[in-house]
C-alpha positions as CSV (number, residue, x, y, z in Angstrom):
1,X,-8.9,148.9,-27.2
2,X,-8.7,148.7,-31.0
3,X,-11.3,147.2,-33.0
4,X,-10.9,145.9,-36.0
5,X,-13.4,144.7,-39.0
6,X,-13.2,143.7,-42.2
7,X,-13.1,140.6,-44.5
8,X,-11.2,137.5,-43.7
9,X,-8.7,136.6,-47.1
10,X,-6.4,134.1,-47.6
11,X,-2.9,134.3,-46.2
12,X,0.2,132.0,-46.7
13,X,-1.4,128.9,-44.7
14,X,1.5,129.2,-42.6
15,X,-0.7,129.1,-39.4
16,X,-2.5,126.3,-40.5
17,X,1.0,124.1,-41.2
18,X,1.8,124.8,-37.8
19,X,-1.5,123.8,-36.0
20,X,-2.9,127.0,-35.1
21,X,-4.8,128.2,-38.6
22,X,-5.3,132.0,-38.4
23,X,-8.3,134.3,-39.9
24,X,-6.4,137.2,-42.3
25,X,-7.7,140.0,-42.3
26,X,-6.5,142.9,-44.7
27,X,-5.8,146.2,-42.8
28,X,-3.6,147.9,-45.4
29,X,-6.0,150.6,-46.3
30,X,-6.4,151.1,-42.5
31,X,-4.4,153.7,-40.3
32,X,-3.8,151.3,-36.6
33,X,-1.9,153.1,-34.2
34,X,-0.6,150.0,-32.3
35,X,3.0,148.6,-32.1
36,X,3.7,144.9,-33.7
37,X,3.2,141.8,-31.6
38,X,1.1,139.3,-30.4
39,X,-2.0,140.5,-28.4
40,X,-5.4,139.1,-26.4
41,X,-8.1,140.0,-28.2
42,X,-11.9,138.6,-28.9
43,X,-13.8,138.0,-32.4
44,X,-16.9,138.0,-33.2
45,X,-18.2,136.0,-36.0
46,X,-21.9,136.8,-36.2
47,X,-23.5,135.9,-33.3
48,X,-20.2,134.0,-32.0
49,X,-17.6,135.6,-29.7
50,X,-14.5,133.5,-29.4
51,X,-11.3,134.5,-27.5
52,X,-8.6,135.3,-29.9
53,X,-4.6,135.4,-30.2
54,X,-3.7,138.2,-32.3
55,X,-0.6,138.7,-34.8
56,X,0.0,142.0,-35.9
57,X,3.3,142.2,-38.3
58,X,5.5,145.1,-38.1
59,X,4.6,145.8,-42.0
60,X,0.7,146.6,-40.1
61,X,-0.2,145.4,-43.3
62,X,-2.9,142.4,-41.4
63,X,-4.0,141.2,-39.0
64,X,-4.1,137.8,-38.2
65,X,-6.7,135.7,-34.9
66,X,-6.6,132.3,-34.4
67,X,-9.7,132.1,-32.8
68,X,-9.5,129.7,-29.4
69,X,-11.4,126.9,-28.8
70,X,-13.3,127.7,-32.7
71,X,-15.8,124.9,-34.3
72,X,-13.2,124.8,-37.7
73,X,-15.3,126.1,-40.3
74,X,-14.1,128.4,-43.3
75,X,-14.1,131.7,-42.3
76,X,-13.0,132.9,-46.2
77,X,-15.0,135.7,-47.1
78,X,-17.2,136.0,-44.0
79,X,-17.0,139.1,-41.9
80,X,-15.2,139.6,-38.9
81,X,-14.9,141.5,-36.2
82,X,-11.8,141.7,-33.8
83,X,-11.4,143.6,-30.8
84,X,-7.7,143.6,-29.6
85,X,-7.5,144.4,-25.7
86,X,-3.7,143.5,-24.5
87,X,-0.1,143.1,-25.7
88,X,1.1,139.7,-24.6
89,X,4.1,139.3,-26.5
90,X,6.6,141.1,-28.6
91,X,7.4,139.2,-32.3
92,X,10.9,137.4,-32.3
93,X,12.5,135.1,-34.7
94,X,13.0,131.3,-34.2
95,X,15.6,128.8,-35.3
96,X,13.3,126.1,-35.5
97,X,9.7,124.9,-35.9
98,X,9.6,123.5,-32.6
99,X,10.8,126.5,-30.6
100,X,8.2,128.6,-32.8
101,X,5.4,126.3,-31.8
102,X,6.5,126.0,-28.1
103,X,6.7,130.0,-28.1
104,X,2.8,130.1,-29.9
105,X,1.6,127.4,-27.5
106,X,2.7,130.0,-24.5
107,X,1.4,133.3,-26.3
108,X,-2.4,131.7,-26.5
109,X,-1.6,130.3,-22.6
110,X,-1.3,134.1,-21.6
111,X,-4.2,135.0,-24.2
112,X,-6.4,132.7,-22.2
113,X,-5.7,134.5,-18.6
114,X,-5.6,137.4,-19.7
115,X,-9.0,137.1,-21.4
116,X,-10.3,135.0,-18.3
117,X,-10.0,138.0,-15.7
């Protein structure tokens, strides 16, 4: 399992635009020893634990959760805590918005059973 914590930032909104708004969070500064890709994970937001899709770049520069089935409130500036448990998908390019969206909507489909076992 990795864990990790830090500060949520702004990013390039691009989550948001395509429905599924992400907390950034800036792991430049931190050493992860995990490959790229898309991975089941939880966060904890104080008290709060929400399941989470997690987007790790291959620059392991972030790391970005959209946190499932979350209330919608900003998360700038607040703490957060993630703690990534499984690969579910490797990152691939997309011709177009709608097969990028159709591929996300699948990733946080196999987030959610793998997080439900």
């Amino acid at each position: 399992m990795l864990h990790i914590t830090g500060i949520v930032v702004q990013g390039e909104k691009r989550g948001r635009v395509l429905g599924f708004p992400t907390a950034n969070i800036d792991i430049k500064k931190k050493r992860l020893h995990v490959s790229p890709g898309i991975f089941a994970g939880w966060a904890l937001v104080g008290k709060e634990r929400y399941m989470a899709a997690v987007f790790i770049p291959k620059s392991l520069d972030r790391a970005e959760a959209h946190l499932l089935d979350y209330p919608g409130f900003s998360l700038y500036g607040k703490h957060i805590e993630v703690e990534v448990l499984q690969k579910v998908s490797e990152i691939e390019r997309y011709d177009t918005t709608e097969e990028l969206i159709a591929k996300i909507t699948n990733d946080i489909e196999l987030v959610r059973e793998v997080l439900k076992k």
